[in-house]
ChimeraX commands (.cxc) that place a marker at each C-alpha (Angstrom):
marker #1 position 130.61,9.49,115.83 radius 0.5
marker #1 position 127.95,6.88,114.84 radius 0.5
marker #1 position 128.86,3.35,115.83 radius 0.5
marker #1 position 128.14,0.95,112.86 radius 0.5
marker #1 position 126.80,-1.36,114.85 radius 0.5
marker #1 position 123.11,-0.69,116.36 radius 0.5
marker #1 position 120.73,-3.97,117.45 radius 0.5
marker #1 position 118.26,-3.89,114.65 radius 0.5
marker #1 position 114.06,-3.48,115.75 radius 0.5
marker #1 position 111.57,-6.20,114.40 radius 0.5
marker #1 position 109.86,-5.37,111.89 radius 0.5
marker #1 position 105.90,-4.54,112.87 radius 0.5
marker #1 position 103.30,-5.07,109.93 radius 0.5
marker #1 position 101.95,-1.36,108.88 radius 0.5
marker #1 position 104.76,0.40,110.20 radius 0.5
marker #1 position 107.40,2.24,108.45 radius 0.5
marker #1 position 110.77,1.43,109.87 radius 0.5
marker #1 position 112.67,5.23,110.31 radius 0.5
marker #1 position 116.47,6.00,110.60 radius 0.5
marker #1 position 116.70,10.06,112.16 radius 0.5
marker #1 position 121.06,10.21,111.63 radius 0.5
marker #1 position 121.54,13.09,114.08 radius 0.5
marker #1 position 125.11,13.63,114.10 radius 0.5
marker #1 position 126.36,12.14,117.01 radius 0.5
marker #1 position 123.29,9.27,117.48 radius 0.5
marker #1 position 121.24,7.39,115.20 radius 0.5
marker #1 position 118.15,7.41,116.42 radius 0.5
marker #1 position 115.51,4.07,114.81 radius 0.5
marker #1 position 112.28,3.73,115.15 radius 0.5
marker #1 position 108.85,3.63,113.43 radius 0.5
marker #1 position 105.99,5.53,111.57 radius 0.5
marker #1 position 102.38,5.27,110.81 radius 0.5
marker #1 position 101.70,7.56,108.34 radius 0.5
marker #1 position 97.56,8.31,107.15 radius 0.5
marker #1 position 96.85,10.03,104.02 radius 0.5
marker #1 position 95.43,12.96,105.19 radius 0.5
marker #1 position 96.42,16.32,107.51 radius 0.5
marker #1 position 96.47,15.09,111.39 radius 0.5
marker #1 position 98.18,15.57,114.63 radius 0.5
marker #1 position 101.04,13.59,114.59 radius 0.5
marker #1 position 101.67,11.82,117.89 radius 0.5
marker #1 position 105.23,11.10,119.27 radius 0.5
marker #1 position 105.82,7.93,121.30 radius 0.5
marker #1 position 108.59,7.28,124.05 radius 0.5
marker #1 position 108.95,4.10,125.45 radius 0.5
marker #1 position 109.71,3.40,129.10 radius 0.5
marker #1 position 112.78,2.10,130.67 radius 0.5
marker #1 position 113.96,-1.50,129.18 radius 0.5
marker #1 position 112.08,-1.15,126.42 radius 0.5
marker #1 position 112.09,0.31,122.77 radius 0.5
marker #1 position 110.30,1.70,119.76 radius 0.5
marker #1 position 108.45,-1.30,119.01 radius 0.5
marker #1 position 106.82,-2.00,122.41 radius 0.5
marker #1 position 104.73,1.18,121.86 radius 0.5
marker #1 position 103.32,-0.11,118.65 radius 0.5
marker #1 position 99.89,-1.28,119.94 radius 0.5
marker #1 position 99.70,2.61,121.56 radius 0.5
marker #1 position 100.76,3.83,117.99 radius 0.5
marker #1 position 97.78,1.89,116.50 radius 0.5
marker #1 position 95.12,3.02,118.67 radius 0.5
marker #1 position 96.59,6.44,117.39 radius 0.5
marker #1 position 96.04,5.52,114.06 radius 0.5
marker #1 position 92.69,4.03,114.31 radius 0.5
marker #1 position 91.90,7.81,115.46 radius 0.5
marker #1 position 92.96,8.92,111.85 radius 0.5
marker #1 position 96.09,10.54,113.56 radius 0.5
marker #1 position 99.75,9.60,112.57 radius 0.5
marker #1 position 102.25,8.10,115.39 radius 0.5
marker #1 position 105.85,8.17,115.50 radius 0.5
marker #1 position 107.38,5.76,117.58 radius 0.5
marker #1 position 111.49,6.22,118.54 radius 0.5
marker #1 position 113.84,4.58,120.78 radius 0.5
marker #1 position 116.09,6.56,122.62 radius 0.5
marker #1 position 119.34,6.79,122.63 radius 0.5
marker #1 position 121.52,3.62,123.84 radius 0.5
marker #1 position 118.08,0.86,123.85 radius 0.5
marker #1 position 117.48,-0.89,120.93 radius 0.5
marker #1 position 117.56,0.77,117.19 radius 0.5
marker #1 position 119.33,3.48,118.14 radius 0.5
marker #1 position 123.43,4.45,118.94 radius 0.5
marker #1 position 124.62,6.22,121.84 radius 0.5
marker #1 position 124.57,5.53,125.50 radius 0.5
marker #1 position 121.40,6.01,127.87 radius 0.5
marker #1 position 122.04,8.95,129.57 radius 0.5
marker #1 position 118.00,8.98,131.33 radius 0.5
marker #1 position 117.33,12.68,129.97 radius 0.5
marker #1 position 120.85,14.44,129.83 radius 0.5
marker #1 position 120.10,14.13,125.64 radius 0.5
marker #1 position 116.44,14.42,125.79 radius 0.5
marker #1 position 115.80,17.44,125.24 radius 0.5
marker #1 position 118.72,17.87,121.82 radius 0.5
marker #1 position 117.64,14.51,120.43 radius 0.5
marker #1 position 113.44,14.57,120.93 radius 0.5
marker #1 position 113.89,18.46,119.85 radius 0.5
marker #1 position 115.61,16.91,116.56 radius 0.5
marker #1 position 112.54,14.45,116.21 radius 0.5
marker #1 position 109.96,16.82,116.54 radius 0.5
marker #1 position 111.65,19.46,114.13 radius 0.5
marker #1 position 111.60,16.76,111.55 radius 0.5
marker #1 position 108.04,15.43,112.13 radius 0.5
marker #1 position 107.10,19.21,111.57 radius 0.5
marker #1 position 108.91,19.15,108.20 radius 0.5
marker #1 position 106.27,16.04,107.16 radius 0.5
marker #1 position 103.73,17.53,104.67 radius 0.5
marker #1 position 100.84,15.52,106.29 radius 0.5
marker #1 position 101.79,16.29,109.94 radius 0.5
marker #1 position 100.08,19.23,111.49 radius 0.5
marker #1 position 101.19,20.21,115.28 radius 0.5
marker #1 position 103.08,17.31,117.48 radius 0.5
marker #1 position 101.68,15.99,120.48 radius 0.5
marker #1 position 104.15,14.09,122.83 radius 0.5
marker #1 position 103.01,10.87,124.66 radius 0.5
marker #1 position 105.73,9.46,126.88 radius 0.5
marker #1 position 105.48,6.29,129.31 radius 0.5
marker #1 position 107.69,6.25,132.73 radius 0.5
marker #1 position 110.86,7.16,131.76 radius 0.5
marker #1 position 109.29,7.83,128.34 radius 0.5
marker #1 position 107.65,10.51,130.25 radius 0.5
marker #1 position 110.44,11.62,132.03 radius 0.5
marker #1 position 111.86,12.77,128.77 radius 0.5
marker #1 position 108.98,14.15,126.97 radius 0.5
marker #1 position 108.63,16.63,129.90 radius 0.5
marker #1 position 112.27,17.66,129.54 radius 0.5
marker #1 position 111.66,17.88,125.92 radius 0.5
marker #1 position 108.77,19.68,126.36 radius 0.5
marker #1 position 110.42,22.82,128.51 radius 0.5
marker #1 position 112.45,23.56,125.55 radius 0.5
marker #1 position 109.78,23.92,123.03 radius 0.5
marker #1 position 108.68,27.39,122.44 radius 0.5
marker #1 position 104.41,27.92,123.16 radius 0.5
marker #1 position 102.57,26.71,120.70 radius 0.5
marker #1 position 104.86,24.79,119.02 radius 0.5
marker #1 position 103.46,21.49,121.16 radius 0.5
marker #1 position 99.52,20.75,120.58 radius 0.5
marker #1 position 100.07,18.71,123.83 radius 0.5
marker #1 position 102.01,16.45,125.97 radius 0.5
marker #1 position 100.89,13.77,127.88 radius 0.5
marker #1 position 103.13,11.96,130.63 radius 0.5
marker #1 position 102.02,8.13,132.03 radius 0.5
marker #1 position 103.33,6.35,134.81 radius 0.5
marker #1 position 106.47,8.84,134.90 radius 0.5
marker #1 position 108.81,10.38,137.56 radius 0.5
marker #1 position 109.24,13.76,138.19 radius 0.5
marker #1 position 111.80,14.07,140.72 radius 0.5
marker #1 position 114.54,11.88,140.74 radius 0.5
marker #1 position 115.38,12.01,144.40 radius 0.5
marker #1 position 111.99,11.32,145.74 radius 0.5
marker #1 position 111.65,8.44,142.66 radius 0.5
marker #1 position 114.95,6.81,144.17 radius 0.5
marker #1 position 113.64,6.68,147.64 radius 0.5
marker #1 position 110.08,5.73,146.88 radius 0.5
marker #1 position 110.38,3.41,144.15 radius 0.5
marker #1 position 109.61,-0.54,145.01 radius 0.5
marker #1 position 112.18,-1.82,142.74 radius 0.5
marker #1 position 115.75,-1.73,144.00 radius 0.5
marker #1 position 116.89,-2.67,140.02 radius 0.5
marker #1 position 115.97,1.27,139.93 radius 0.5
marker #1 position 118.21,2.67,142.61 radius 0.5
marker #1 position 121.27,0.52,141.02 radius 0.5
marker #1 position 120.50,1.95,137.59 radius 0.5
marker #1 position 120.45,5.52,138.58 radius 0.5
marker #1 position 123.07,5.05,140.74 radius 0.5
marker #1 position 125.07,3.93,137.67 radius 0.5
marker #1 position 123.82,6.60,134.94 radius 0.5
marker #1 position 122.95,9.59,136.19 radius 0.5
marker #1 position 125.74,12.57,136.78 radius 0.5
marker #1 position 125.81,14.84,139.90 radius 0.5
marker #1 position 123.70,17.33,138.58 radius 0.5
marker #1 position 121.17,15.57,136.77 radius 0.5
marker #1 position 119.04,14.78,139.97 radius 0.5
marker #1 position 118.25,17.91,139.49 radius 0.5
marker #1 position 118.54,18.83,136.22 radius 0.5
marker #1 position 116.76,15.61,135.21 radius 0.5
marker #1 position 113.75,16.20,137.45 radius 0.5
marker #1 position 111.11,17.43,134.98 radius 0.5
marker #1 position 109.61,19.18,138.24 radius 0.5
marker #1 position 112.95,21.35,138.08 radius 0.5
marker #1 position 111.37,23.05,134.95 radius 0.5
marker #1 position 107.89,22.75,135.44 radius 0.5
marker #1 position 107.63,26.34,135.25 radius 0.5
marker #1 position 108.63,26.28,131.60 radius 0.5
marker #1 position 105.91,23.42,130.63 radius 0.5
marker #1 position 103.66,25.92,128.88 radius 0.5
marker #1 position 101.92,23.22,126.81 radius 0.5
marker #1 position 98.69,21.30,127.38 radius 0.5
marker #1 position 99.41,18.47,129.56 radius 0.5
marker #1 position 97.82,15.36,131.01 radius 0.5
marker #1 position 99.93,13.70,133.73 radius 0.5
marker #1 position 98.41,10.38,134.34 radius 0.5
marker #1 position 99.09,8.25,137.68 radius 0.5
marker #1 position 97.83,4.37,138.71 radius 0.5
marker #1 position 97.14,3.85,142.02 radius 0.5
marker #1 position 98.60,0.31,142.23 radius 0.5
marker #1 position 101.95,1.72,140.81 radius 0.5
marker #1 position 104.90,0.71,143.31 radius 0.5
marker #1 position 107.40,1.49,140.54 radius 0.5
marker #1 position 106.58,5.10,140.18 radius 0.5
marker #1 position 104.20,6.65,143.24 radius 0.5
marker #1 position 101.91,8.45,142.19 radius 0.5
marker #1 position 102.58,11.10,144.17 radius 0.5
marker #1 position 105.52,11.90,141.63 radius 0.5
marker #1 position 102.95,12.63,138.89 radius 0.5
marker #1 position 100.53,14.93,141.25 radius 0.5
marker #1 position 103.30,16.85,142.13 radius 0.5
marker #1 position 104.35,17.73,138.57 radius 0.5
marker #1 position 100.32,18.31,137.89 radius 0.5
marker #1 position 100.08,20.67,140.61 radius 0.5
marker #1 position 103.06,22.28,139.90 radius 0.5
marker #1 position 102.96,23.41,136.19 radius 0.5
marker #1 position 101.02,25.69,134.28 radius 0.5
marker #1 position 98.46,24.10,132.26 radius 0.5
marker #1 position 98.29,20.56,133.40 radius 0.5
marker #1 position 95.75,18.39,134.35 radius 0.5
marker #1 position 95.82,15.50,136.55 radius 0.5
marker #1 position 93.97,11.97,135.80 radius 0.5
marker #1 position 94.51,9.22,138.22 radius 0.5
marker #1 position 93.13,5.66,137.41 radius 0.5
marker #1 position 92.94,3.68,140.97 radius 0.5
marker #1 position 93.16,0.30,139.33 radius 0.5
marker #1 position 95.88,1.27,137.19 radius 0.5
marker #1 position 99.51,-0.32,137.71 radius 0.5
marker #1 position 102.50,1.14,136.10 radius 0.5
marker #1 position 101.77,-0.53,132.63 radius 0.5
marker #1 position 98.58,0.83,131.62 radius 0.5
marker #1 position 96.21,-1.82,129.98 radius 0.5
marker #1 position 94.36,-1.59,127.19 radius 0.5
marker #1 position 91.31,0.14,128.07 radius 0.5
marker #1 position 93.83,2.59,130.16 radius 0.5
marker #1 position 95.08,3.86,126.89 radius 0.5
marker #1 position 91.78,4.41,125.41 radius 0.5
marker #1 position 90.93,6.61,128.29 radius 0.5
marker #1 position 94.51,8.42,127.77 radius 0.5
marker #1 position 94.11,8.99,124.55 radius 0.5
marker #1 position 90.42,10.04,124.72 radius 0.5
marker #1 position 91.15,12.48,127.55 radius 0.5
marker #1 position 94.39,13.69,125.86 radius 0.5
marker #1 position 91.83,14.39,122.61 radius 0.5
marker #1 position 89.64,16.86,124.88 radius 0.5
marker #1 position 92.39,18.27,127.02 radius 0.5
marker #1 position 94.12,19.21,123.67 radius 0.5
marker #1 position 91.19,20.08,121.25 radius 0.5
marker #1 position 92.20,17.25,118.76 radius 0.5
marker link #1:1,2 radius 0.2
marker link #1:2,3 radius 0.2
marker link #1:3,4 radius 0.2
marker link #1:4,5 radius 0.2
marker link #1:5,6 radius 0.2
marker link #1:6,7 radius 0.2
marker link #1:7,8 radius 0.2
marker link #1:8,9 radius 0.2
marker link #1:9,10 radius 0.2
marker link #1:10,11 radius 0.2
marker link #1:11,12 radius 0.2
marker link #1:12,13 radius 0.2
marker link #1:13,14 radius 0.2
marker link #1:14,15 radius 0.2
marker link #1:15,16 radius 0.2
marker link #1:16,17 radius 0.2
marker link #1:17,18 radius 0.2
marker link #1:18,19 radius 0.2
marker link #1:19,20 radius 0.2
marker link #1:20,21 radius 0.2
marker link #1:21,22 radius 0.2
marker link #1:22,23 radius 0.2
marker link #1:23,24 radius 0.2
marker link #1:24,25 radius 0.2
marker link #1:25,26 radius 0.2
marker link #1:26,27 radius 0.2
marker link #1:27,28 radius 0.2
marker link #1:28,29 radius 0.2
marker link #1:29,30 radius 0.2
marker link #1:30,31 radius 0.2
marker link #1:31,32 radius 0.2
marker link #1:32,33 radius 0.2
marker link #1:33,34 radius 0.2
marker link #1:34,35 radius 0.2
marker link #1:35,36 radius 0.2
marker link #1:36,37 radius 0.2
marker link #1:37,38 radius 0.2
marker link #1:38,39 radius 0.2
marker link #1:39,40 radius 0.2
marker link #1:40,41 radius 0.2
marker link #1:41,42 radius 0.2
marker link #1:42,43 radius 0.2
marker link #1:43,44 radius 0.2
marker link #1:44,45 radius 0.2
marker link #1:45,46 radius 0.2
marker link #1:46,47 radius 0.2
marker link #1:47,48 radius 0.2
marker link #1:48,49 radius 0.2
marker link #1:49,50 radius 0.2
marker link #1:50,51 radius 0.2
marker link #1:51,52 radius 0.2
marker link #1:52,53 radius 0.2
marker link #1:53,54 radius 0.2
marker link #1:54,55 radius 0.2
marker link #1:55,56 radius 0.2
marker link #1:56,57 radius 0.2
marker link #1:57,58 radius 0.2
marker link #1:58,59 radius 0.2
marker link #1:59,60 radius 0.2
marker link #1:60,61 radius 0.2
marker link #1:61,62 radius 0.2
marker link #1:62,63 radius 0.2
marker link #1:63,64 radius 0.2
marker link #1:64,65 radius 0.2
marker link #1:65,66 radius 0.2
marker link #1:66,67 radius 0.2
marker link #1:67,68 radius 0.2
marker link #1:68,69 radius 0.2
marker link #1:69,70 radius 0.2
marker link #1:70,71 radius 0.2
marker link #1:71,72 radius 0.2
marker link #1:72,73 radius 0.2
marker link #1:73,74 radius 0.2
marker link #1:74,75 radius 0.2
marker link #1:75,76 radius 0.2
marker link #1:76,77 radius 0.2
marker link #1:77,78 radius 0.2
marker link #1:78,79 radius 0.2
marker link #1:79,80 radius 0.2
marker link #1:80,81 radius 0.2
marker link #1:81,82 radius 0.2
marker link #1:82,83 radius 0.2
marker link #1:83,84 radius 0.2
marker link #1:84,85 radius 0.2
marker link #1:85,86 radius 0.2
marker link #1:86,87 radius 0.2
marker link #1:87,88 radius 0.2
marker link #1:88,89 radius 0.2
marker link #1:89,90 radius 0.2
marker link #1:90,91 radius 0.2
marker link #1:91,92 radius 0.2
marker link #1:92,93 radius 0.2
marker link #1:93,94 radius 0.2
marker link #1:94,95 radius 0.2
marker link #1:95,96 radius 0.2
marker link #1:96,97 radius 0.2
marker link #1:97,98 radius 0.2
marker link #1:98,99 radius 0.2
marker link #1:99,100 radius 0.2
marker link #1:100,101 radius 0.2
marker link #1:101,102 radius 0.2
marker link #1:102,103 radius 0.2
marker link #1:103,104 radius 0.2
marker link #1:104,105 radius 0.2
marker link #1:105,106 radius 0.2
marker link #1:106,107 radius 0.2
marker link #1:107,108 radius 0.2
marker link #1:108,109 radius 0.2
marker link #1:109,110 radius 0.2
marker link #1:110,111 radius 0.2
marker link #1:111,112 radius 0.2
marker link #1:112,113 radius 0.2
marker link #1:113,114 radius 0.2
marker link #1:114,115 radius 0.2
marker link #1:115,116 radius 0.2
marker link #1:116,117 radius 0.2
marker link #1:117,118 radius 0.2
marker link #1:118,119 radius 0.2
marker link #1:119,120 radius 0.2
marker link #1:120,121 radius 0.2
marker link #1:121,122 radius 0.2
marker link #1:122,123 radius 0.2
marker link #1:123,124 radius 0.2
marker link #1:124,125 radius 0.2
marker link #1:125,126 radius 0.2
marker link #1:126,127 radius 0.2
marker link #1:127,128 radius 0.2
marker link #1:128,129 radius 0.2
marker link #1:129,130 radius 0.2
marker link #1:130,131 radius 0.2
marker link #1:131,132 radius 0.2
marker link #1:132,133 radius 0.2
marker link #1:133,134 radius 0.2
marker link #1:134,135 radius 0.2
marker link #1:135,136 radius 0.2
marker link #1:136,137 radius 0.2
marker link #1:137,138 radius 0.2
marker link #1:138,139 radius 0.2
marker link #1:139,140 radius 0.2
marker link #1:140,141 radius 0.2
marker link #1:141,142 radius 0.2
marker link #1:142,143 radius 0.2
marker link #1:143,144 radius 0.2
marker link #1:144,145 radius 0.2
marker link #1:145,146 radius 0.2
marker link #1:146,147 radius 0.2
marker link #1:147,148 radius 0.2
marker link #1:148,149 radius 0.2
marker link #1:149,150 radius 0.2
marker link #1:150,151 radius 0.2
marker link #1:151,152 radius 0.2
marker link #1:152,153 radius 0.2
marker link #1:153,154 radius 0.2
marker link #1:154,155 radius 0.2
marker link #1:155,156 radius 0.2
marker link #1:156,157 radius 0.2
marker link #1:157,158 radius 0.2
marker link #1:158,159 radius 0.2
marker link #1:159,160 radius 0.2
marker link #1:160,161 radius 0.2
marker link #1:161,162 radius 0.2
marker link #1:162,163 radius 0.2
marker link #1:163,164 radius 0.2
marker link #1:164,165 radius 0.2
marker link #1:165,166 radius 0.2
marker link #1:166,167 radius 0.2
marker link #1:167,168 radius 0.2
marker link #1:168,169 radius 0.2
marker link #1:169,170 radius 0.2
marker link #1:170,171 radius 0.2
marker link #1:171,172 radius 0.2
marker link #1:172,173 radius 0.2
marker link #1:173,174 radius 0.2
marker link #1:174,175 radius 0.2
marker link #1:175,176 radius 0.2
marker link #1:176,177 radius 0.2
marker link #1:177,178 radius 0.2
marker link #1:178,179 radius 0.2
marker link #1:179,180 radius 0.2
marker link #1:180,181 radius 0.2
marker link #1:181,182 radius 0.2
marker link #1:182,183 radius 0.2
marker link #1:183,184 radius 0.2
marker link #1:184,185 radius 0.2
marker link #1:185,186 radius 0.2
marker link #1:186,187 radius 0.2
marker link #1:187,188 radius 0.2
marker link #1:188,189 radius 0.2
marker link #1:189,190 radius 0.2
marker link #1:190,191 radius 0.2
marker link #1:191,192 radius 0.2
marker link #1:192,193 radius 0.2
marker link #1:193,194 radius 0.2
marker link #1:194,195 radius 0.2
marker link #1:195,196 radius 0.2
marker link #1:196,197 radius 0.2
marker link #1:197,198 radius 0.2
marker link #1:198,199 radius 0.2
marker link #1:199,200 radius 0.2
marker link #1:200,201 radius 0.2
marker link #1:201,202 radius 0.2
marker link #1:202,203 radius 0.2
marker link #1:203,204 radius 0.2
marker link #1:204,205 radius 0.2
marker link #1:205,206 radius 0.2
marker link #1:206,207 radius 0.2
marker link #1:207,208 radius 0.2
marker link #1:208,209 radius 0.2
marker link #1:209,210 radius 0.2
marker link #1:210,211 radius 0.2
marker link #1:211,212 radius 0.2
marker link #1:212,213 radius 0.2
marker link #1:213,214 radius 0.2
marker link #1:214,215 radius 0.2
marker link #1:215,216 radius 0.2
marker link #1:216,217 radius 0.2
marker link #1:217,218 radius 0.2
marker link #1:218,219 radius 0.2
marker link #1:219,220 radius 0.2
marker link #1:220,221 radius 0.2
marker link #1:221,222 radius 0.2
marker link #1:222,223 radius 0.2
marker link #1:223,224 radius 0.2
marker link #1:224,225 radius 0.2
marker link #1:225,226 radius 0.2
marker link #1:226,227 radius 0.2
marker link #1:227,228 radius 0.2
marker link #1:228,229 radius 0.2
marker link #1:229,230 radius 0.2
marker link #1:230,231 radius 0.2
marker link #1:231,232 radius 0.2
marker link #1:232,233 radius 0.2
marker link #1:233,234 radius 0.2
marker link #1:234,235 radius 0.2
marker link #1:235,236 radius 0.2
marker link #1:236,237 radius 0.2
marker link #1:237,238 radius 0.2
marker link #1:238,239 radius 0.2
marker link #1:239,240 radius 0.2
marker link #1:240,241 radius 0.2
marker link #1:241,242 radius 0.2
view
């Protein structure tokens, strides 16, 4: 069941506010919709966040001529549901993506997700049949969660996932527990001055799945800046064939 209640987004100015009902979650977030045939770029936000704080991403999309879909998960702002850190990533970003591919204007999806953002695209991601991803790209985000607990600078971290996460979902959670299964194009990106997430959690996943490709920014913290995300999305562009 849908609670009636959800904590309503601002609104951003050339944005589309979006309601995705998918059964058990409401799911809110934004679009930025061109008028012609593009990639169409999903965004997910990182931890303590929500849809909106990946607007200024979604407009350098746009400025691209590419569309961007923003969401915030389940249990952060604009959407139902409990956070769960990736035990409904895969259902409810599968759900997302199925209906961005029903969009007439939307040609194949690309998935950009920052920290824990990432986390879930890559979970996401290793359910998605080849092909059916243009590319993913993963910034700032762990990769496995028992080496992220014990490396992590921020003690707020440890508390949280001591609180959320289920037995089995230090494993099951770990997107380098299915890194086999990543079949899509993929740009992991790490900062060298990130304490939150090492970036030894990113190289890891790069080295470990199939097609992925590795770009490390030394001066880069965990919150890429502006001229971070140009580079992202510029390398993303080649690494993808956009």
């Amino acid at each position: 069941m849908v609670p009636t209640r959800v904590n309503r987004l601002p609104d951003i100015a050339g944005a589309l506010r979006i309601t995705l009902d998918l059964d058990e979650v409401e799911l809110g977030g934004y679009a930025w919709w061109g008028e012609s045939r593009a990639p169409a770029f999903l965004l997910l936000h990182g931890w303590g966040e929500d849809a909106s704080t990946m607007a200024p991403v979604a407009q350098r999309v746009r400025s691209r001529a590419w569309h961007a879909v923003s969401i915030s998960m389940r249990g952060w702002r604009g959407s139902s549901g409990a956070d769960d850190y990736g035990l409904s990533a895969a259902r409810d970003i599968g759900a997302v993506l199925a209906w961005m591919r029903r969009q007439p204007l939307a040609s194949s999806p690309v998935l950009v997700g920052f920290s824990m953002g990432g986390l879930m695209a890559s979970l996401a991601a290793a359910e998605q049949e080849p092909g059916e991803l243009a590319g993913i790209t993963v910034v700032s985000a762990p990769s496995e969660l028992t080496s992220f607990y014990r490396d992590t600078a921020f003690g707020g971290v440890r508390r949280y996932l001591d609180a959320t996460l289920q037995p089995a979902q230090w494993r099951e959670s770990s997107p380098l527990t299915h890194s086999s299964r990543l079949v899509h194009p993929m740009v992991v990106v790490t900062g060298g001055q990130d304490v939150m997430t090492p970036p030894e959690q990113g190289l890891r996943l790069a080295e470990s799945a199939p097609n992925a490709r590795h770009i490390h920014r030394d001066l880069m913290g965990h919150h890429p800046s502006e001229q971070d995300w140009e580079h992202i999305l510029t390398e993303s562009a080649r690494t993808f064939g956009l």
